[in-house]
matplotlib code that plots the C-alpha trace (Angstrom):
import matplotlib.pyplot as plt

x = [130.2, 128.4, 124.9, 121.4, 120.0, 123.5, 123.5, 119.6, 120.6, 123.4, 122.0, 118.9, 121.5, 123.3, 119.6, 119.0, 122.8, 122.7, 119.0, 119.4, 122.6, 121.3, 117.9, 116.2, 113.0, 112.1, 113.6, 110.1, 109.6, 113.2, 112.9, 109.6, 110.9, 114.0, 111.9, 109.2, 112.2, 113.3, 110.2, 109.1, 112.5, 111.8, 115.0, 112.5, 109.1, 106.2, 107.1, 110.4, 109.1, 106.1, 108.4, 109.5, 106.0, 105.8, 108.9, 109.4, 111.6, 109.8, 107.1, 109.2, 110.9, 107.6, 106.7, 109.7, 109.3, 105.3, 106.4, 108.5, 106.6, 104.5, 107.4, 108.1, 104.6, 104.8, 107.7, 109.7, 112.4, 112.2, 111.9, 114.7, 116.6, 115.7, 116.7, 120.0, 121.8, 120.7, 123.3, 125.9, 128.7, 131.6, 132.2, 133.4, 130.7, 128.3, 129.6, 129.7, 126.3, 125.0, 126.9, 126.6, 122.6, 122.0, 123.7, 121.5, 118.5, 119.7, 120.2, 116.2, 115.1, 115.0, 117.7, 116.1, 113.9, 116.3, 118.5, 115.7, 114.7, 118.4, 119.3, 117.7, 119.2, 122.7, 122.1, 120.5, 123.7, 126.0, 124.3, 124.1, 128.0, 129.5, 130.3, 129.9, 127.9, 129.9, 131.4, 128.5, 126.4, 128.5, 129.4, 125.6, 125.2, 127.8, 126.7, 123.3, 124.7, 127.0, 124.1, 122.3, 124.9, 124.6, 121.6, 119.5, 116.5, 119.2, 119.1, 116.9, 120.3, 120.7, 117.0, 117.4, 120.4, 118.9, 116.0, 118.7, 120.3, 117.2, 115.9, 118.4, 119.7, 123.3, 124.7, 122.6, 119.9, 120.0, 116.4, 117.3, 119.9, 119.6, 119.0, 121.7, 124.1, 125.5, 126.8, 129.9, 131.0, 128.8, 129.6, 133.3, 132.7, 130.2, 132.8, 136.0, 134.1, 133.3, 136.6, 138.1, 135.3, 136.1, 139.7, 139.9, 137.0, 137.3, 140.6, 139.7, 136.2, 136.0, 134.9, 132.8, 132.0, 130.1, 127.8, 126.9, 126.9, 124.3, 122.6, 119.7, 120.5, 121.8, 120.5, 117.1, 117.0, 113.6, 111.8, 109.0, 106.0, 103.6, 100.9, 100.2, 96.8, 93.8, 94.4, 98.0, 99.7, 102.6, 100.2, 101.3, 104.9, 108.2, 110.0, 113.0, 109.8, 108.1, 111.3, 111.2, 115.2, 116.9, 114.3, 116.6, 116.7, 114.9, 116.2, 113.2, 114.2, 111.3, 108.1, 105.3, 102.6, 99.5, 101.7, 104.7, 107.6, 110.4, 113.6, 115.4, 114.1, 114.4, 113.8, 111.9, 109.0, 105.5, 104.1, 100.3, 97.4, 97.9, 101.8, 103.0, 106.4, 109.3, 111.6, 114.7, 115.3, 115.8, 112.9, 112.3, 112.3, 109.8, 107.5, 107.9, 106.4, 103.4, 102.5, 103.6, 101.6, 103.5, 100.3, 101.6, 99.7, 100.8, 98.3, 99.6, 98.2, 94.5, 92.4, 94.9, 96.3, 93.0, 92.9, 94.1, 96.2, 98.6, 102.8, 105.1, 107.2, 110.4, 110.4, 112.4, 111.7, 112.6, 114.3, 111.2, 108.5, 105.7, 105.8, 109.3, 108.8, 105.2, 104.6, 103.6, 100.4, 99.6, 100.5, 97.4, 99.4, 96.0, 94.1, 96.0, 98.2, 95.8, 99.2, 100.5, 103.5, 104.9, 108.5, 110.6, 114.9, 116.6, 120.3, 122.6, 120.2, 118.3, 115.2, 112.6, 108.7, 105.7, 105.4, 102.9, 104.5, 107.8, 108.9, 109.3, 112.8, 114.3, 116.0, 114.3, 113.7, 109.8, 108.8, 104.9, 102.2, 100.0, 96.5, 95.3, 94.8, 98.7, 100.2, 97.4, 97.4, 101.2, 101.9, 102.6, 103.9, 106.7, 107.3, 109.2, 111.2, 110.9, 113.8, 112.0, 110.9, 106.7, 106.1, 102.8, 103.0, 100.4, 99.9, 99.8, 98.7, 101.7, 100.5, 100.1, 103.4, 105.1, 102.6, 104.6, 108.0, 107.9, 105.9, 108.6, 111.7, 109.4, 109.4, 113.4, 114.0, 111.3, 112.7, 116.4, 115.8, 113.6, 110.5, 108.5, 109.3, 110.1, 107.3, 104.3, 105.7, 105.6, 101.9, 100.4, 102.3, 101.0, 97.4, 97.7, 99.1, 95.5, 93.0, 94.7, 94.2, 97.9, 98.0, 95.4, 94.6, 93.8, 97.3, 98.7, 97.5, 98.6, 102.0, 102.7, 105.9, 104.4, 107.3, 109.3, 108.1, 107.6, 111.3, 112.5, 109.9, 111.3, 115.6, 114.7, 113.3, 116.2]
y = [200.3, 202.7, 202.7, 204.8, 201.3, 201.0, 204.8, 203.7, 200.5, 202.8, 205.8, 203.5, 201.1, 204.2, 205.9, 202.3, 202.3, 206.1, 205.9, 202.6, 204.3, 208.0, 206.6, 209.5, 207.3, 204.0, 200.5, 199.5, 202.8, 202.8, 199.3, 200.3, 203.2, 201.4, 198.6, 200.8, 203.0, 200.2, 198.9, 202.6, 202.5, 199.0, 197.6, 195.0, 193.7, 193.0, 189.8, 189.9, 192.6, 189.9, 186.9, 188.3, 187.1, 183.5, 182.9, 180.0, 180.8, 184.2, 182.2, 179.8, 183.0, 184.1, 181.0, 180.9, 184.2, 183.1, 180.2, 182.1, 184.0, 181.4, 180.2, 183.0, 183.6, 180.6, 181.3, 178.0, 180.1, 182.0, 178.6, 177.3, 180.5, 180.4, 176.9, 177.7, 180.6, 180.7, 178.6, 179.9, 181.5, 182.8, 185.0, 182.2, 180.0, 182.4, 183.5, 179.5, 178.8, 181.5, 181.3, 177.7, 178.1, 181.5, 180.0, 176.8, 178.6, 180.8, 178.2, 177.5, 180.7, 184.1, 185.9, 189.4, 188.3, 185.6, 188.5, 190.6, 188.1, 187.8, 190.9, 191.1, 187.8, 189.6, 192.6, 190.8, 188.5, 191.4, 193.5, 190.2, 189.6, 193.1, 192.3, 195.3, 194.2, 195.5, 192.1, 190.3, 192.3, 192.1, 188.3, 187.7, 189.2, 187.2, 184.2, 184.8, 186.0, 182.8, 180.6, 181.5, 180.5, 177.1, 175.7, 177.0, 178.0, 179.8, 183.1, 184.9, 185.0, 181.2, 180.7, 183.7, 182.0, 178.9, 180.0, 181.4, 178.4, 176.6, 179.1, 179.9, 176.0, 177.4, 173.7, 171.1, 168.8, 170.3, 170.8, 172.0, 172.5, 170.4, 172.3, 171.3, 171.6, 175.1, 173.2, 172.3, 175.9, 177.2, 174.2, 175.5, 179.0, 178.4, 177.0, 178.9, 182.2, 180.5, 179.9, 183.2, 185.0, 182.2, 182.9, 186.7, 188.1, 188.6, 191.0, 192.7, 193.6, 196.6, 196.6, 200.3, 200.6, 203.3, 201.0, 199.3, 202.0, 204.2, 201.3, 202.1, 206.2, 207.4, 204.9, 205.3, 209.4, 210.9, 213.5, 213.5, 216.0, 216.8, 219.4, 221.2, 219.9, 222.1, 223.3, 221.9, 223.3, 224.2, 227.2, 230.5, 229.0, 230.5, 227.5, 227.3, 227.4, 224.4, 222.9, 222.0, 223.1, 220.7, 216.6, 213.5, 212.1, 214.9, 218.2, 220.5, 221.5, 223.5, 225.0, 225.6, 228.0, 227.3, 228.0, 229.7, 227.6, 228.7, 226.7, 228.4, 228.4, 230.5, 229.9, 233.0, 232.0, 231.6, 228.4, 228.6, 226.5, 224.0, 224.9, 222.2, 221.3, 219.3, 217.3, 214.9, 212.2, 208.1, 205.3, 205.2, 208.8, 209.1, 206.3, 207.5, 210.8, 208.9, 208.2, 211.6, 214.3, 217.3, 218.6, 216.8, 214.5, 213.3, 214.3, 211.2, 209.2, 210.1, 207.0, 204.1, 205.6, 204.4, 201.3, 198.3, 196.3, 198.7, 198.7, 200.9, 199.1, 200.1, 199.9, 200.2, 201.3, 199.1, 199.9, 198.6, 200.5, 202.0, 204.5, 205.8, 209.5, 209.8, 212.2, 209.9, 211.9, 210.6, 206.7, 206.6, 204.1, 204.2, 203.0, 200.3, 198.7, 199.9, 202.2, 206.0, 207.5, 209.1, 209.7, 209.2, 208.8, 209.2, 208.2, 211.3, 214.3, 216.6, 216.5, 219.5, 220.3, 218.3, 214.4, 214.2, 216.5, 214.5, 212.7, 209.0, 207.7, 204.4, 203.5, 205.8, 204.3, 205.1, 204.6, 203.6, 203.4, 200.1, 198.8, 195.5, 194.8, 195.9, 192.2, 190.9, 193.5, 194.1, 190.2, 190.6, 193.9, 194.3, 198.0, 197.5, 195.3, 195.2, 196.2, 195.7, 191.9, 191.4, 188.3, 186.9, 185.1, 182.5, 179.4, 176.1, 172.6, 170.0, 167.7, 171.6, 172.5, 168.8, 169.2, 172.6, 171.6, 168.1, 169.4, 171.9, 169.4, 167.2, 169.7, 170.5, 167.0, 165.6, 168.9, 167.6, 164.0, 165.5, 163.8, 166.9, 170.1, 172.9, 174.8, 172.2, 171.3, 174.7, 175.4, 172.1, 172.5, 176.1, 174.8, 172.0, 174.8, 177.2, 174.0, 173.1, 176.7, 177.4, 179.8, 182.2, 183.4, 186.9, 187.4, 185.6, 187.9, 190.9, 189.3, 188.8, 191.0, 192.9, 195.4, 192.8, 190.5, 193.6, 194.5, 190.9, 190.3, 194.0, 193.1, 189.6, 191.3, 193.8]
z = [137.0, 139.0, 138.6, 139.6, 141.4, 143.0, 144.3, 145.7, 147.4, 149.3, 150.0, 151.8, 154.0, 155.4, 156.0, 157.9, 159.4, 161.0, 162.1, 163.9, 165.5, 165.8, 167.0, 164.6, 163.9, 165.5, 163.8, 162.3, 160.4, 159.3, 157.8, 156.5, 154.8, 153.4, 151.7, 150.1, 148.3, 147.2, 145.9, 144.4, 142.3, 141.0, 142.7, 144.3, 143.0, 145.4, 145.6, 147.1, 149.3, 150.5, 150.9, 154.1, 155.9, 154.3, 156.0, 158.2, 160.0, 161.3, 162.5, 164.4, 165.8, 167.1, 168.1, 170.2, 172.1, 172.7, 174.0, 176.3, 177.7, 178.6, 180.7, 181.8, 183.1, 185.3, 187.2, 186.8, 185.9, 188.8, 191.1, 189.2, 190.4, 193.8, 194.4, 192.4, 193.5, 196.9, 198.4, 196.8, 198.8, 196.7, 193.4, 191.4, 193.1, 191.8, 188.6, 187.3, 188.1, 187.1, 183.7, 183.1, 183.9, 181.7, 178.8, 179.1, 179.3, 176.6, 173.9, 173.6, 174.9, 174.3, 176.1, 177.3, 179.8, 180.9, 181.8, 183.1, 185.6, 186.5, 187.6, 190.6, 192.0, 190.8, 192.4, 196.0, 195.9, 195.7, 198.2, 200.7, 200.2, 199.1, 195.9, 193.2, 190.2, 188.1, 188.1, 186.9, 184.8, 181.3, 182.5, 182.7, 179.3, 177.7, 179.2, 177.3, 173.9, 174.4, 175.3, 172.2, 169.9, 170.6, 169.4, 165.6, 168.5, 170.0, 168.1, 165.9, 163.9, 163.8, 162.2, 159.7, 158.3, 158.6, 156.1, 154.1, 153.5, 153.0, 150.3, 148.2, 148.3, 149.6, 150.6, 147.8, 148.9, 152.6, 153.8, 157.2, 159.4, 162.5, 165.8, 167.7, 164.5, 165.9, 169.1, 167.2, 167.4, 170.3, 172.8, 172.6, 173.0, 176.1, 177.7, 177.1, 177.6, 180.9, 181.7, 180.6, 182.7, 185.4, 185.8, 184.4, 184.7, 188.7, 187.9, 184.9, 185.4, 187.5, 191.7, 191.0, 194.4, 193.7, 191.9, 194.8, 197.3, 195.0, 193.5, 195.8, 195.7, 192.6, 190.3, 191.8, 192.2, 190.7, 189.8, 191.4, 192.4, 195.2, 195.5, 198.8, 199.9, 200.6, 204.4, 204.8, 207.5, 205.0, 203.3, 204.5, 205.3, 203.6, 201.8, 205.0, 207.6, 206.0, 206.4, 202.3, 202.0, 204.1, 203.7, 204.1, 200.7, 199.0, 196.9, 196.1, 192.7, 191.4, 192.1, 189.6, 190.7, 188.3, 184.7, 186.3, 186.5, 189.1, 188.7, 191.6, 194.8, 197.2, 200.6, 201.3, 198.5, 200.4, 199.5, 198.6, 198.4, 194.9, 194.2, 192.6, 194.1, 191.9, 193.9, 193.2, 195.9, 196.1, 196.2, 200.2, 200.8, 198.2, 199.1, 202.8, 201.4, 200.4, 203.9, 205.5, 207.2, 205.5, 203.8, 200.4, 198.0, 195.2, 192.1, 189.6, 192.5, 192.6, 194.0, 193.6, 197.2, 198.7, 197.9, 199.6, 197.3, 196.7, 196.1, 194.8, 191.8, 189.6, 185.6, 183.2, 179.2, 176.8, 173.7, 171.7, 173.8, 172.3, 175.1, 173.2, 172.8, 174.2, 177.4, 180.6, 180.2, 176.4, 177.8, 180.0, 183.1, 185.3, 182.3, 180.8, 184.0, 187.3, 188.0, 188.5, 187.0, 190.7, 189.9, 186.3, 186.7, 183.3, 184.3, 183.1, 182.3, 184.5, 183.9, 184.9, 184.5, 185.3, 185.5, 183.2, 180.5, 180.3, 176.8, 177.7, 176.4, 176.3, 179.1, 181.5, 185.1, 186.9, 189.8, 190.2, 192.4, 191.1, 192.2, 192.7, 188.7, 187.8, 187.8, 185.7, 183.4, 182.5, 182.3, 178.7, 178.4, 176.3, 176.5, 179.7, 182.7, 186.2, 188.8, 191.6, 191.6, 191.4, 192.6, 191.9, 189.0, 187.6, 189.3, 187.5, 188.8, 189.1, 185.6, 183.8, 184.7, 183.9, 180.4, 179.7, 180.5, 179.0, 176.0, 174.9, 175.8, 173.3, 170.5, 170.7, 170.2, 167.7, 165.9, 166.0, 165.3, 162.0, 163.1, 163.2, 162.0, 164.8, 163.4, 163.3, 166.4, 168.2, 166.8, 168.1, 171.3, 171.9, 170.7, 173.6, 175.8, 175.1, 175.3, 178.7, 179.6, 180.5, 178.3, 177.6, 174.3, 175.0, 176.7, 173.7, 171.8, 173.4, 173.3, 170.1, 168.7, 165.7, 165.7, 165.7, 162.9, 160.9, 160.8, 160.5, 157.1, 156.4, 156.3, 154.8, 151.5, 152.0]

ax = plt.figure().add_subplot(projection="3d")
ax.plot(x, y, z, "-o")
ax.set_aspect("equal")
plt.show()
């Protein structure tokens, strides 16, 4: 029988189901939204909609990506790497180490940055041997999904229905399920996706060489803008005289003359003093610009240009940004990383208009110029990902690193032989890690997933 609490618990999953797929509001409002219908109609008390954040499992899941980062921060994942896949010489070569060692990885950590701090060694491997990367990136993505099915630690998924089972006493007198229980059926699949991608994957992934051709051109084609400087030599100049129309890697696409925008232009326009001049082009040409005597500055710059301990650095928006749908103007770079927003990609649309008036998306690719303070301060930023590798990472003394690595490999297995619970286990090991000064609290703090806990307490009361 069809009834008005029945109509209410449909009507909210499909507003969850089109505006996760639509991306119409962000996941944390949608959940948000979903639970306190719920809860207005009766259909859930405050209780159930609470019970969410006394879960155990969420705070072992946020344990877990703290932990991390941590790692992460240190750069034994990167040394591992390095030492790794640097003597390999084939595509098979490759693609088995680099499976094998992502899915390892994968089943006790979490698998995004994993595969963020993969990519560039893909993409450097495939460049040195010309190789497209076509036929590693979805390998290297399995390998992690793969990897994460292994072990309970493995997945956010794994832990959820581990609380599940524990809660609602699904399998009698079971307390827990053991962490390496899900190697029974992950072990397996590890290893024949590893051998289908081994022995298949070279024919039926496509060789895009376009991929690898563009990699550094298409993929990395801005928008970016430069002003004509007080006194340039290019004031007084038509647009063909200043030699604007026909720059290696560089298409001027518009020019904005104080509010007036002109999208198509023509090479008899004079250029005047402040005319604000859009162009497309790849990373080198516009860094080269930078450094060039054409009369040109770029005004995102300002005084990072003058200082020493300076680079210019890829990103990439992540898909849980708070920057999502806020102009590169409202995000304040300068302030919160020591960087300037020079150029913005977004693969597939033009985009047009000044740099600091565009609507950040997910997925869109900048390119910034960074002061001396831009490492420090983005160390735990999770709105986005590096393409361009920043190495200066945090260096620890040999007994801090040993403390870190055997400290965690302690945890995993006091936690599968039921001595200590994963999650008195994590806290204490994360307390060792902050009185040791590995970590640092304030970055610990600033590295917390809100967004995420929110919408995991969120679909648990759901």
């Amino acid at each position: 029988m069809i009834t008005f609490d029945l109509i209410v618990v449909f009507v909210v999953i499909l507003f969850i189901l089109v505006s996760l797929y639509k991306e119409i509001i962000g996941a944390t409002f949608a959940f948000v939204i979903a639970v306190v219908t719920l809860g207005f109609f009766g259909i859930l008390t405050p209780k159930e909609i609470l019970s969410g954040f006394a879960n155990e499992q969420l705070a072992v899941i946020l344990l877990l990506l703290l932990l991390g980062d941590i790692i992460r921060q240190t750069a034994i994942v990167e040394f591992v790497f390095d030492k790794i896949f640097r003597s390999a010489r084939s595509y098979r070569g490759f693609l088995s180490r680099m499976t094998l060692i992502i899915s390892g990885f994968s089943a006790f950590l979490n698998n995004t940055p994993l595969v963020a701090v993969m990519m560039p060694y893909v993409n450097s491997w495939c460049k040195r041997n010309n190789i497209s990367p076509s036929k590693f990136l979805m390998p290297l993505s399995y390998a992690a999904i793969l990897g994460g099915c292994a072990t309970l630690i493995g997945t956010s998924t794994n832990l959820i229905v581990n609380g599940m089972v524990v809660d609602q006493n699904i399998i009698p007198g079971l307390k827990s399920l053991n962490i390496f229980d899900f190697a029974y059926v992950g072990v397996p699949m590890i290893l024949i996706g590893f051998l289908y991608l081994l022995f298949f994957g070279e024919k039926l992934l496509p060789a895009k060489e376009d991929i690898l051709n563009n990699f550094s051109q298409n993929t990395r084609e801005y928008l970016v803008e430069a002003e004509i400087k007080k006194n340039s030599q290019l004031i007084g100049k038509t647009i063909e005289e200043a030699g604007l129309r026909n720059l290696k890697g560089l298409y001027l696409v518009e020019l904005i003359r104080k509010s007036f925008k002109i999208s198509s232009v023509k090479p008899n326009i004079i250029l005047q003093q402040d005319d604000l001049l859009i162009f497309a082009g790849d990373t080198e040409t516009i860094a080269e610009m930078i450094d060039s005597d054409l009369g040109l500055r770029l005004p995102s710059v300002g005084m990072l240009h003058k200082k020493k301990q300076t680079e210019v650095v890829e990103i990439v928006i992540s898909h849980n940004s708070s920057m999502i749908n806020k102009t590169v103007k409202d995000i304040r770079f300068r302030a919160r990383y020591d960087a300037a927003v020079i150029a913005v990609h977004r693969n597939g649309e033009r985009i047009s208009g000044k740099i600091g008036e565009i609507t950040i998306k997910a997925g869109d690719v900048l390119l910034l110029f960074t002061g001396a303070d831009f490492v420090s301060r983005s160390n735990h930023a999770l709105d986005f990902y590096f393409i361009s590798k920043v190495k200066d990472f945090q260096k620890l003394e040999p007994y801090k690193v040993w403390t870190l690595l055997g400290g965690t490999l302690a945890v995993i297995l006091l936690a599968a032989l039921k001595i200590v619970s994963l999650f008195m286990g994590l806290i204490v090991l994360i307390m060792i890690l902050l009185a040791m000064k590995i970590a640092n609290p304030k970055e610990l703090y600033k590295a917390i997933y809100y967004k995420l806990a929110l919408i995991i307490a969120m679909s648990l009361a759901l």
